[in-house]
VODRENTOR-187968 format. One record per residue (C-alpha): chain; residue in three letters; residue number from 0; x, y, z. Coordinates in nm, 4 decimals, decimal comma, m for minus. Example, Ala and Ser with C-alpha at 12.3 -4.5 7.8 and 13.67 -1.06 7.14 Angstrom:
REC   unit   code   pos         xx         yy         zz
REC      A    ALA     0     1,2300    m0,4500     0,7800
REC      A    SER     1     1,3670    m0,1060     0,7140
//
This chain:
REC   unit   code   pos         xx         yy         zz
REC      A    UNK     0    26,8486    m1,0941    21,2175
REC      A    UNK     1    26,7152    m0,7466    21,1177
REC      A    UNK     2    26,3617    m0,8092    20,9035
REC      A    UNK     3    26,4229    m0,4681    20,7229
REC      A    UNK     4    26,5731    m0,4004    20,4021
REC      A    UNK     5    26,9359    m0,3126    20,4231
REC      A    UNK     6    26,9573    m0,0084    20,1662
REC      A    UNK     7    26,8973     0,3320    20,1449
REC      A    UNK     8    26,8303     0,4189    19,8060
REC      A    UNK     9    26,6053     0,2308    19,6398
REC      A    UNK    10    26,8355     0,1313    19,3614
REC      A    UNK    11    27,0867     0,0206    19,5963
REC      A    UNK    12    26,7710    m0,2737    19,7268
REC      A    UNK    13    26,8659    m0,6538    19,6556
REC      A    UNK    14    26,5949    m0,9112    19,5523
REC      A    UNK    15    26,6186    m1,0362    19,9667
REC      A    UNK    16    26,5965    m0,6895    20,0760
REC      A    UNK    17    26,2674    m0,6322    19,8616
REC      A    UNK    18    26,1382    m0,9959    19,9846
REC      A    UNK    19    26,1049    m0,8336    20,2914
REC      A    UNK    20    25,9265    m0,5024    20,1940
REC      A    UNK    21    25,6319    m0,7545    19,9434
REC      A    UNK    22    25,6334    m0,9742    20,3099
REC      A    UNK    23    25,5444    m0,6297    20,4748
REC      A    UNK    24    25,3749    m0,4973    20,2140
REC      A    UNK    25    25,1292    m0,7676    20,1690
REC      A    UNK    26    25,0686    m0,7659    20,5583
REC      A    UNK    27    24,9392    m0,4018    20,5226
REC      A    UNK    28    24,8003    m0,4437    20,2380
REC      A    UNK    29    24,5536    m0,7027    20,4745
REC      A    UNK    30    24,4618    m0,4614    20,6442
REC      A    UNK    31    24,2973    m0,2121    20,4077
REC      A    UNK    32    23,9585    m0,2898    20,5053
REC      A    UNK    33    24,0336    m0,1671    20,8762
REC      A    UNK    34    24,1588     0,1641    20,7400
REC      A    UNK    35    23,8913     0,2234    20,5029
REC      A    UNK    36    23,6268     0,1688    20,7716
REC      A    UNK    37    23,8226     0,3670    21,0046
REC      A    UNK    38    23,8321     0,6577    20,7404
REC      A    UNK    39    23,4477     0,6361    20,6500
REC      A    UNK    40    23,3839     0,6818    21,0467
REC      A    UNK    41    23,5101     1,0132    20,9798
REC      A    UNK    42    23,2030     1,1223    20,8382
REC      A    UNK    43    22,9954     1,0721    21,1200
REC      A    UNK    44    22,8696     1,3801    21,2547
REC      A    UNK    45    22,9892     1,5871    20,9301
REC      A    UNK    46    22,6474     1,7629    20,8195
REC      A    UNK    47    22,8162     1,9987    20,5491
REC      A    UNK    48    22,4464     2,1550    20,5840
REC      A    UNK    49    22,2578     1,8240    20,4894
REC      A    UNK    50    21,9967     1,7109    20,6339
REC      A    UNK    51    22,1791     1,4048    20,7392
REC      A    UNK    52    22,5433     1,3505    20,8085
REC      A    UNK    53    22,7904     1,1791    20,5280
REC      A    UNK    54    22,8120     0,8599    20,7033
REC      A    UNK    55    22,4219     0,8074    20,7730
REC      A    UNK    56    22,3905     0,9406    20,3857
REC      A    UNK    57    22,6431     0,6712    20,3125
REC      A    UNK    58    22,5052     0,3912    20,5079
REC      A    UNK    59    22,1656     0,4977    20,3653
REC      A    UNK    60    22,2729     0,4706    19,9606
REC      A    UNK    61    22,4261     0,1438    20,0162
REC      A    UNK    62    22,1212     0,0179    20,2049
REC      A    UNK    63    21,8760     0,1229    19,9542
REC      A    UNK    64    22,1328    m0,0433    19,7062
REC      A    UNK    65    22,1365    m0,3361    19,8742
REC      A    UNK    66    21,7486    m0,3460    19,9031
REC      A    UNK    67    21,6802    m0,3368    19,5233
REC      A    UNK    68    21,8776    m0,6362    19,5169
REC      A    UNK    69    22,2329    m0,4818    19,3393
REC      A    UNK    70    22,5476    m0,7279    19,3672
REC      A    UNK    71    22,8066    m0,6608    19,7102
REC      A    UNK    72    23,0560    m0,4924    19,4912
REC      A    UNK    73    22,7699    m0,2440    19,3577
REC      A    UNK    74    22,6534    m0,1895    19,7467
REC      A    UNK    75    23,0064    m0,1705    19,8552
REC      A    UNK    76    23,0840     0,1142    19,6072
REC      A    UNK    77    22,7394     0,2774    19,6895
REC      A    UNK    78    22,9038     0,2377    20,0577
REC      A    UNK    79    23,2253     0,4527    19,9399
REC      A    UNK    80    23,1160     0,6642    19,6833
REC      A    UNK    81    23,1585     0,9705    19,9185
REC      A    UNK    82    23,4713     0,8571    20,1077
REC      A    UNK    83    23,6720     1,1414    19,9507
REC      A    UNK    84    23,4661     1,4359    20,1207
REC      A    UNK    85    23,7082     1,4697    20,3689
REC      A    UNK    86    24,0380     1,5212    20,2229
REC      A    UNK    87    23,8788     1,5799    19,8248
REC      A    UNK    88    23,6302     1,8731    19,8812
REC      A    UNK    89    23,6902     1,9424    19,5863
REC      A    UNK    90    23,6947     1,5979    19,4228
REC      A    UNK    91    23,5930     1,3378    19,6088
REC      A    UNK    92    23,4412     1,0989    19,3431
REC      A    UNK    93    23,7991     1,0472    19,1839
REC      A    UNK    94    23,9356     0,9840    19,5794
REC      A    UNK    95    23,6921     0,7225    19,6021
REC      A    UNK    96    23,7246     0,5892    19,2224
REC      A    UNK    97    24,1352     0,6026    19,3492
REC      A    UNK    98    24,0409     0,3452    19,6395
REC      A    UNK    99    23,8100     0,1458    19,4421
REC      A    UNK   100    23,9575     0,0717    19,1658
REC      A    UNK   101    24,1840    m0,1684    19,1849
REC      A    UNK   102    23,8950    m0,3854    19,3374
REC      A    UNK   103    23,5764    m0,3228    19,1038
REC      A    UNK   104    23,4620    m0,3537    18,7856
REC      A    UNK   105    23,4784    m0,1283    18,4937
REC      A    UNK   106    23,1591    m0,0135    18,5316
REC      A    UNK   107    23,1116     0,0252    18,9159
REC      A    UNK   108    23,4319     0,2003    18,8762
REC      A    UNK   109    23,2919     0,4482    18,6229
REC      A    UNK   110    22,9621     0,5346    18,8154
REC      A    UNK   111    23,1443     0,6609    19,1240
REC      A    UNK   112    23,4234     0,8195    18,9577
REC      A    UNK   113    23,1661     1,0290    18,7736
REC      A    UNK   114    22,8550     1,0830    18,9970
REC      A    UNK   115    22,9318     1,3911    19,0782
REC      A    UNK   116    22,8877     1,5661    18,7672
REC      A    UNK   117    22,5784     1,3113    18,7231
REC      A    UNK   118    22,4898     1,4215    19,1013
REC      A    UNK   119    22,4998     1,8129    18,9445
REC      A    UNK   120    22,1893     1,7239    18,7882
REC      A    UNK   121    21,9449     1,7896    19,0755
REC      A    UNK   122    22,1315     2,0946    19,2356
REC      A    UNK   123    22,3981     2,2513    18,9968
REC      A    UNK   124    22,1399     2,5196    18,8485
REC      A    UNK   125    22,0870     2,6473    19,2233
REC      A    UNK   126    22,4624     2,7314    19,2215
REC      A    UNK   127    22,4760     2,9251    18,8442
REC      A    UNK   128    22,6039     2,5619    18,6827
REC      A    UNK   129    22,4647     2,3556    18,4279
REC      A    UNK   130    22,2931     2,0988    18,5629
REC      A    UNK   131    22,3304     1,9138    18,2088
REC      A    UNK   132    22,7125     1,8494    18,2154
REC      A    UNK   133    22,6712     1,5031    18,2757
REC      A    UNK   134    22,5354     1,5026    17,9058
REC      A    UNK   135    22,9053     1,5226    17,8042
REC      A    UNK   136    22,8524     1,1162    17,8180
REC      A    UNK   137    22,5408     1,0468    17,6836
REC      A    UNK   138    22,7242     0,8128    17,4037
REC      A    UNK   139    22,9495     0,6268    17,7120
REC      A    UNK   140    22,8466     0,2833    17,7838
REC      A    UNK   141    22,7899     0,3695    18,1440
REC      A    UNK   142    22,5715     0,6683    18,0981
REC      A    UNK   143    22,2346     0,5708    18,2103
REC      A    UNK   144    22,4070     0,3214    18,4494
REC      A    UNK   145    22,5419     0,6520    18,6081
REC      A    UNK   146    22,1639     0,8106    18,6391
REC      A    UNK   147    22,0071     0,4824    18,7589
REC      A    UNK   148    22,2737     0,5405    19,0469
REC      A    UNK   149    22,2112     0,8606    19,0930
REC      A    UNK   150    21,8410     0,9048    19,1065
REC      A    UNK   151    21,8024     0,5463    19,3224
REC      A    UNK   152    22,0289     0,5631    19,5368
REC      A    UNK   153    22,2505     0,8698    19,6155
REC      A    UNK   154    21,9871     1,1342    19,5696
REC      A    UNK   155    21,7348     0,9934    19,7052
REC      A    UNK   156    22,0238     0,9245    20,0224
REC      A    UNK   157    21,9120     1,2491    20,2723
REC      A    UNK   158    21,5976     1,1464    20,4103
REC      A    UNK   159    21,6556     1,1368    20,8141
REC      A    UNK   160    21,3420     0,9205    20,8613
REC      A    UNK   161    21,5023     0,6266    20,6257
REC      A    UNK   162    21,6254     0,3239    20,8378
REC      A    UNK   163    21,9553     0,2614    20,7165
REC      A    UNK   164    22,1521    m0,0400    20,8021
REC      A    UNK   165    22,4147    m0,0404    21,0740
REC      A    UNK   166    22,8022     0,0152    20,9045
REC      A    UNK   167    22,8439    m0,2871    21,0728
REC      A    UNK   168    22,6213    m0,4941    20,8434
REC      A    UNK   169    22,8618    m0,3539    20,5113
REC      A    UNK   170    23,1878    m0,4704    20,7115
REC      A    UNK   171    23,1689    m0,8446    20,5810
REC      A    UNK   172    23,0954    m0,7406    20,1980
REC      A    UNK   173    23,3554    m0,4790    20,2588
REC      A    UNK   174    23,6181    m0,7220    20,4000
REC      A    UNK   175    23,4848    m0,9362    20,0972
REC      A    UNK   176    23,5468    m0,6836    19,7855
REC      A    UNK   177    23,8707    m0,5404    19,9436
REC      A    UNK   178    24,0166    m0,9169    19,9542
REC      A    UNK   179    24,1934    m0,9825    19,6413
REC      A    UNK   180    24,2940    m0,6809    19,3896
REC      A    UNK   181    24,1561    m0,7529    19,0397
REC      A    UNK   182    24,3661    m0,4838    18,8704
REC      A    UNK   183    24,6625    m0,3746    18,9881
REC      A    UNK   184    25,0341    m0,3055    18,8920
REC      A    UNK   185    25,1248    m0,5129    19,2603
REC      A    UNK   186    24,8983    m0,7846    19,2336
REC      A    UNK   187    25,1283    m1,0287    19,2152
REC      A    UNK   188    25,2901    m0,9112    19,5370
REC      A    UNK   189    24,9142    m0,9416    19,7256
REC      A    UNK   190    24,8441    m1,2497    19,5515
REC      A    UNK   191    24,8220    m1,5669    19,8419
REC      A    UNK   192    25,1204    m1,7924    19,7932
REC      A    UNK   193    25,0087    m2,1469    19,6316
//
């Protein structure tokens, strides 16, 4: 027996025929972890002038995350907030808030979907921008959330002396977060079967 659907427009798709595509798509769905770790290993070796490369910046927020004691979801997101240099140059926060969110909370969500503009605060007035945009959301409930990240973790994420922790050591929380979705339209196609 073929385990494909048998249809080629999507319309055309029985309730077997799209058994088998939430069978498949749950399997791949599994695997999400693999391919996010397998895109963040594309920043190794990308400098983009800095005086460490994205993944060692990377591995070096989420370490000093994980040192001041923040939760595995916060340290996982401190992992990925710069996942979307490589395809977003020009918007990589929302790339990252794109794979995140169906997987964090509201607020984790909000922090790396908007630090950089919070980010802009220590270098946009070198480059003829206002380094005070991010005071467009002074009033949000995540605001100062948003600078604590910032100044802690991701700014202070460049230093080529720091001894960050091995990618290796974020794999298990990363496996962890990525498990279940907590928000998303096909949930209940990822959800295990009871």
């Amino acid at each position: 027996m073929n385990d494909r659907a048998q249809f080629s427009h999507m319309q055309d798709g029985s309730a077997e025929d799209w058994a088998v595509i939430a069978q498949d798509f749950a399997a791949y769905a599994a695997q999400l972890p693999e391919r996010i770790l397998s895109h963040l290993k594309l920043l190794n070796g990308d400098f983009g002038g800095f005086p460490v490369d994205r993944l060692t910046h990377s591995r070096q927020t989420a370490t000093r995350a994980y040192q001041d004691g923040r939760d595995e979801e916060y340290v996982v997101c401190a992992l990925l907030h710069d996942i979307g240099d490589t395809l977003g140059s020009y918007n990589h926060p929302d790339i990252a808030a794109a794979i995140l969110k169906p997987f964090v909370s509201a607020e984790n969500l909000w922090i790396v979907e908007k630090h950089g503009i919070f980010q802009g605060y220590y270098f946009f007035h070198h480059l003829g921008m206002d380094r005070y945009l991010r005071e467009q959301f002074k009033d949000h409930p995540h605001y100062q959330a948003t600078i604590d990240f910032c100044a802690k973790y991701d700014a202070a994420a460049f230093d080529p002396t720091f001894d960050s922790l091995p990618l290796s050591f974020f794999e298990p929380m990363l496996r962890r977060v990525f498990a279940q979705p907590k928000n998303s339209i096909y949930q209940a196609v990822t959800e295990p079967s009871r």
